[in-house]
N, C-alpha and C positions, 0 to 999 in steps of 0.2 A: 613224465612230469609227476611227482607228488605233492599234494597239499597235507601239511597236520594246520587239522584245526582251521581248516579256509584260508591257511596261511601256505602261499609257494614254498616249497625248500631247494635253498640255492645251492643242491650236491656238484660239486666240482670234480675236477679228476686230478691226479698227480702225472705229470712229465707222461707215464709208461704205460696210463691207460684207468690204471686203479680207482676207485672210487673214494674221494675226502668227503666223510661225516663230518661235520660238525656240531657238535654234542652242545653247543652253548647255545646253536640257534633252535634246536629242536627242542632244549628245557625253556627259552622262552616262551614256546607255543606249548608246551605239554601242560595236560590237565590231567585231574585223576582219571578221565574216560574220554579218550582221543577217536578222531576221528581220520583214518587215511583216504584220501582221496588220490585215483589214480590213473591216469592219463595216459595208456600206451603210447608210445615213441619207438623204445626197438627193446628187442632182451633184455638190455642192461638194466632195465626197469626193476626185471623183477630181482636182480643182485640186492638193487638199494632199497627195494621195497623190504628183502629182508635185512640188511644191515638196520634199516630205521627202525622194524617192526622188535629187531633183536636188543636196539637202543630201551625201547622203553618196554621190553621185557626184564631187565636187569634192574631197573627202577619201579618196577609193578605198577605198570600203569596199562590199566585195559585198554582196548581200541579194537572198534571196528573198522570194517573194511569197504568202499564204494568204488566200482569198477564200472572207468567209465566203456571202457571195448573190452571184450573180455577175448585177448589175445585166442587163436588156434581154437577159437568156434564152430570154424567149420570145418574141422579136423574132429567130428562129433562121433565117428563108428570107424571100423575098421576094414575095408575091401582089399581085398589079395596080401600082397606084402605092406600094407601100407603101416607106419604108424601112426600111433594113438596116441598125438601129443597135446588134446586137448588133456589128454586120461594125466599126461604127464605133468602139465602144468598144475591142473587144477593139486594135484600128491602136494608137490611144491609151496600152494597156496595154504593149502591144506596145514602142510607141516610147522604155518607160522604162531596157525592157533588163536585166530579172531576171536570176539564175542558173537559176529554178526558179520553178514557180506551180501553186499547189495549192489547186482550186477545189473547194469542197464541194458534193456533191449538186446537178453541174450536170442543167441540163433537157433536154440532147440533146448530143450527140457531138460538136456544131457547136462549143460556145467551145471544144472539148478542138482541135477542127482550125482554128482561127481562131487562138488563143492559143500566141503559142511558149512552149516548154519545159514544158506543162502535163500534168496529171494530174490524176485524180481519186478523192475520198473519199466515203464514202457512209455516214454516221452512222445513216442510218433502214436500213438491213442489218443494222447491228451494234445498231443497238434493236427489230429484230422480234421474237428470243427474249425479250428482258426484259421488250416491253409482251404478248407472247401466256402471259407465265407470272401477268400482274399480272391479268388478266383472266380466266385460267380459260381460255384458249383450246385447245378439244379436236381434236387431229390427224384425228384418224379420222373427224372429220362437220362438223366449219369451216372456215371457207374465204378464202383471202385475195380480196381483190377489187381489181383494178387497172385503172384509170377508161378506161385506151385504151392503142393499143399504145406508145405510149410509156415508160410506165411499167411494160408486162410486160417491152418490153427490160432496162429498169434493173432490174429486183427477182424477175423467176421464176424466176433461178437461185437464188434460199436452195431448202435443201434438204426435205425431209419434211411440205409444205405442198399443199394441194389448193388450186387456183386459180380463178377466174371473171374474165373479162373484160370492156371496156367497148367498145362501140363508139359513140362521140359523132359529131356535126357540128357544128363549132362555124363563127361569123360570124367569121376573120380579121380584120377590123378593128375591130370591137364587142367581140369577146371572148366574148359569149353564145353556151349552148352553145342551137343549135336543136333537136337529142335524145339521146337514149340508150338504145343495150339491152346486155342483156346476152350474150351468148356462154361457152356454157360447160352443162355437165349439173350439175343439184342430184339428190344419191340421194334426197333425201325427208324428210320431219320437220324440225321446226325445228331451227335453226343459228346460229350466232357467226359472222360476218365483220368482218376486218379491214381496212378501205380503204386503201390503201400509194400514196403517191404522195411527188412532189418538193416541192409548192408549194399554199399553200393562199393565197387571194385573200378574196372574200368567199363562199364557199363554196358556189356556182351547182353545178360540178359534181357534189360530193360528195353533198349534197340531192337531185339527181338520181337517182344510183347509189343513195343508202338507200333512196330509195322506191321505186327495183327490184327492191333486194333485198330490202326487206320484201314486197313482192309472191310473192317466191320463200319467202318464209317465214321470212328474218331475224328474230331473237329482239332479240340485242342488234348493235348495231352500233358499231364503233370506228375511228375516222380515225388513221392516220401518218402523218406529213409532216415532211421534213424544214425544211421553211422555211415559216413561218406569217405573212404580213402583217398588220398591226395594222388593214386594214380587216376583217378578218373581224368586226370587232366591228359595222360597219355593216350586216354580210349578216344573215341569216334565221336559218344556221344554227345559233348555239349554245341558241336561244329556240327552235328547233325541238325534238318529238319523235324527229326519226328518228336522232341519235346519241348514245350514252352518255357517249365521252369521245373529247376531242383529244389526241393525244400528239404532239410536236411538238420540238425544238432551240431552242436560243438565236442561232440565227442570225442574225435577225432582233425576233425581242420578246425582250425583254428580263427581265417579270416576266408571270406570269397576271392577266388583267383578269377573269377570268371563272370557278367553280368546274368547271366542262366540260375547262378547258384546264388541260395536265400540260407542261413547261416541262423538258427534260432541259439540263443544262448540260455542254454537250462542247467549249465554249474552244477555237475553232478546232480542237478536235483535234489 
């Protein structure tokens, strides 16, 4: 999906697959400094991201760029034969020639250093106090839980929070995580944590961590995530006991499929 200007564009396809622009609807929306907003859906995105982007190139009209999943993030380095299609995309994005791009709740430092002129925003920081007030989350004895050090880099600067960490192995090219522990002291008696992370899939890792931390003596347990894939509906976890609720962005799902999942709408931000 792409928005110019907060406005949807309704790209259609011809009979054979091809993408129809529509150059009347895009001059209605177009300003001298446009704004593209963009919605991962599947590859074809980024065909019509550059046909639009090559639209109002021809017309000199600047625009930046806001990214709401930034496709093949975690395709962030390169093990064995594998490739490097975050490297590839981001050439691609690259080549369209923004003023500015603003990637939400990227999964590592890599599209920020791969992507010219980028930045990033981080919606699940600025919804940690809202889901720990909706939950009853108590500072003095709960605890956030962040799955690996990835995500203690992104999220254990918020301030007044007790932490636990993850330490996983996961198979590079399968994706499965092969374990997990956790790192970190519990004072004692049962506790509230909330799992903070970027990305939720079919919920292998998370599953993992709650039955950690219900080992440690988790009461209830609650998932964040900035970006929720519409396979989680395939995985185990929301049919599982081990979590309460998903709280999650519109980044990627669009409506809740399921009463577990909470659906904040922050509109590219």
């Amino acid at each position: 999906m792409l928005k110019l200007n907060g406005m949807e564009l309704g790209l259609k396809s011809f009979p054979n697959g091809e993408t129809l622009v529509n150059g009347d609807e895009i001059l209605m929306h177009m300003t001298d400094f446009n704004t593209i907003a963009w919605k991962y859906e599947n590859d074809g995105d980024l065909i019509k991201l550059m046909f639009v982007k090559s639209y109002l190139d021809e017309r000199r009209a600047k625009c930046s760029l806001t990214i709401y999943y930034m496709p093949y993030s975690r395709m962030d380095r390169v093990e064995g034969t594998s490739a490097f299609t975050l490297k590839y995309t981001a050439n691609l994005i690259n080549s369209m020639n923004f003023e500015s791009v603003i990637i939400i709740e990227p999964h590592s430092d890599v599209s920020l250093a791969l992507i010219d002129r980028s930045i990033a925003k981080y919606p699940t920081v600025q919804l940690l106090d809202r889901v720990a007030a909706e939950v009853g989350f108590r500072l003095e004895q709960d605890y956030l839980f962040f799955p690996d050090a990835g995500a203690q880099k992104r999220y254990s600067k918020v301030n007044g929070y007790k932490h636990l960490v993850g330490f996983k192995v996961r198979d590079f090219q399968s994706g499965q995580i092969k374990s997990l522990d956790v790192v970190g002291h519990v004072d004692g008696g049962a506790f509230q944590a909330i799992i903070v992370d970027d990305l939720c899939s079919y919920g292998g890792t998370f599953m993992r961590s709650a039955e950690k931390l219900k080992e440690l003596g988790a009461s209830h347990i609650y998932l964040l995530v900035g970006h929720c894939e519409k396979t989680i509906y395939q995985g185990k976890l929301l049919e599982s006991n081990l979590l309460d609720k998903v709280f999650t962005t519109d980044t990627i799902l669009d409506q809740a499929g399921h009463d577990k999942i909470h659906i904040y709408e922050i509109g590219g931000l």
